[in-house]
C-alpha positions as CSV (number, residue, x, y, z in Angstrom):
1,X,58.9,-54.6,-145.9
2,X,58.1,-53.7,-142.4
3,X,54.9,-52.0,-141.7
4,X,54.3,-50.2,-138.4
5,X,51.6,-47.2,-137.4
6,X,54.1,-45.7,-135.5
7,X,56.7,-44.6,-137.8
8,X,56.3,-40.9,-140.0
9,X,58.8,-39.5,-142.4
10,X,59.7,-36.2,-142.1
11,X,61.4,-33.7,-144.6
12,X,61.0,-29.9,-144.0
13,X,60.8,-28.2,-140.6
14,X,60.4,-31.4,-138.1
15,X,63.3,-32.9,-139.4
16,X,65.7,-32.9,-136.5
17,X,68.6,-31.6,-138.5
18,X,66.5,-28.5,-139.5
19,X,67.4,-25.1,-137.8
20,X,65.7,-21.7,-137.8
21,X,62.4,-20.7,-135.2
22,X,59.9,-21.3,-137.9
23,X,58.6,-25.3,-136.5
24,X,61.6,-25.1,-133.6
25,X,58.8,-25.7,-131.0
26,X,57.0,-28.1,-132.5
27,X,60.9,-29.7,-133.3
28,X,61.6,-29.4,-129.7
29,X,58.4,-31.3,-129.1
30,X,58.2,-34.3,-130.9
31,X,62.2,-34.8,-130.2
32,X,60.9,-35.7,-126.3
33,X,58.8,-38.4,-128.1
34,X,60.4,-39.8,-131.0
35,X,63.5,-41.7,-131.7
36,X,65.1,-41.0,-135.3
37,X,66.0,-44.2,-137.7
38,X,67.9,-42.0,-140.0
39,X,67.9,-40.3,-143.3
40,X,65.4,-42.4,-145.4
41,X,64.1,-41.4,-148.8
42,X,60.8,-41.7,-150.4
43,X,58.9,-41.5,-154.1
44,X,58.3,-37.9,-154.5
45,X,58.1,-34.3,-155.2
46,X,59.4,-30.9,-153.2
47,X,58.7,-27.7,-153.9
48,X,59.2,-24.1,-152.0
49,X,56.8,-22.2,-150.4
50,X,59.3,-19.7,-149.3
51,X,59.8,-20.5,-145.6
52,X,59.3,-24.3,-145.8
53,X,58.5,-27.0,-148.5
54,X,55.8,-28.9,-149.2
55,X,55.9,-32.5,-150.7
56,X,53.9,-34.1,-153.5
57,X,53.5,-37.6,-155.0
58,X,55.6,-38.7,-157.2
59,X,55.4,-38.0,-160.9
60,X,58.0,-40.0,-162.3
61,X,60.2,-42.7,-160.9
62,X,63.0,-40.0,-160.6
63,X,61.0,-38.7,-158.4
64,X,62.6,-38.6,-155.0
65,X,62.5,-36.7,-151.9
66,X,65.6,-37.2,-148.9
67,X,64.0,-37.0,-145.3
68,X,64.5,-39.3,-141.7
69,X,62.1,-41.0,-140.5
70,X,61.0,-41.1,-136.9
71,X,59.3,-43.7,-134.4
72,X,56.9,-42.1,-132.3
73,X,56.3,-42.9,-128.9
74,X,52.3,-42.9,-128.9
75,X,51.5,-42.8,-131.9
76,X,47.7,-41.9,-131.8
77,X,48.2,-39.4,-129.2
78,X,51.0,-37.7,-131.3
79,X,48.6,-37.1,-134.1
80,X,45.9,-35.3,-132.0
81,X,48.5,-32.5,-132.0
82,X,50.5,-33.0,-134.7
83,X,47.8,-33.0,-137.7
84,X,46.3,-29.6,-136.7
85,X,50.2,-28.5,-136.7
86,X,49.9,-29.9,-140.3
87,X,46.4,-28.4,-140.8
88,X,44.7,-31.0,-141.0
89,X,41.4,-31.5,-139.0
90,X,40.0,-35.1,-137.4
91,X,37.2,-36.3,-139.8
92,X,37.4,-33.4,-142.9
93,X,39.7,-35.0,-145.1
94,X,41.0,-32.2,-147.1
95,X,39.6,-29.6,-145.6
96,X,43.4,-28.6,-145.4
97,X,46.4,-28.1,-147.3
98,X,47.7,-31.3,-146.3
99,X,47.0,-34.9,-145.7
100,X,47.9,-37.5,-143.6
101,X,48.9,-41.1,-145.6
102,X,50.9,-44.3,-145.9
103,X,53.9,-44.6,-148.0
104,X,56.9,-46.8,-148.5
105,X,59.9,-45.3,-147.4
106,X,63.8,-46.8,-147.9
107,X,66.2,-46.2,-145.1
108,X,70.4,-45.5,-145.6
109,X,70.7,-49.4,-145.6
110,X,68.0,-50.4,-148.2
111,X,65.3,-51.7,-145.9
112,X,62.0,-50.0,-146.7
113,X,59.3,-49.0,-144.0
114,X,55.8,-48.6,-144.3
115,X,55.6,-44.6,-142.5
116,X,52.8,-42.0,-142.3
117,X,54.2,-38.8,-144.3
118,X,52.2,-35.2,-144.5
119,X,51.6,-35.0,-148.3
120,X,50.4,-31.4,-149.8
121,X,47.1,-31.2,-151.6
122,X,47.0,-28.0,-152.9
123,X,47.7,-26.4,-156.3
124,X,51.7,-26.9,-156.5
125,X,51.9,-25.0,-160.3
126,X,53.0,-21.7,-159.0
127,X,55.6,-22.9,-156.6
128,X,59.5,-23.6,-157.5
129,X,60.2,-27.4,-157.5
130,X,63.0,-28.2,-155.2
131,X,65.0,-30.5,-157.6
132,X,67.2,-31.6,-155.7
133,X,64.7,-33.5,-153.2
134,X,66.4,-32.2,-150.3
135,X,65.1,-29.7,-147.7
136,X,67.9,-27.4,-146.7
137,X,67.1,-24.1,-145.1
């Protein structure tokens, strides 16, 4: 497995296949520094919160959510705008509704990568589960 800081996975509004105004800007902006790798999938669970999902960990080994990962350019200094995008603040952890960790990741042609994804830590029981794993609005 390779393990890199500078790799996140994606699978709701930053995904570069996903349309609509709601996260275009911040689409638009991490495009100008990232370079895709491709759909990837990781262990996990999506559910709707209307205009945009949120992902869990998984519960089950069924689990599976289908996103793309992307190489950042500068890593560190993508973060100091891209977590309070995702809400989350430098040095509260879960002050938020998300948080930033490691996972394991498999790309199209098997090989996995270690990648940062935005995991949601708030109550998920009222929300519909996306079943499908797939993000498509």
């Amino acid at each position: 497995m390779s393990e890199r800081n500078d790799l996140l996975f994606v699978y709701g509004t930053l995904l570069t296949r996903a349309r609509g105004e709601l996260g275009a800007d911040m689409r638009a902006r991490l495009k100008k520094v990232s370079t895709s790798l491709g759909e990837a999938t990781i262990p996990g669970r999506l559910f709707d919160l209307g205009t945009f999902p949120v992902m869990i960990a998984a519960a089950q080994p069924s689990d599976v959510v289908q996103g793309e990962v992307l190489r950042l350019d500068d890593a560190e200094s993508i973060f100091v705008w891209l977590d309070p995008y995702e809400g989350i603040t430098p040095g509260h952890r879960r002050q938020g509704e998300y948080e930033r960790v490691r996972r394991t990741v498999r790309l199209q042609s098997g090989e996995t990568l270690e990648t940062w994804v935005y995991l949601y830590v708030a109550d998920t029981a009222h929300l519909p589960r996306i079943t499908s794993g797939r993000w498509d609005k």
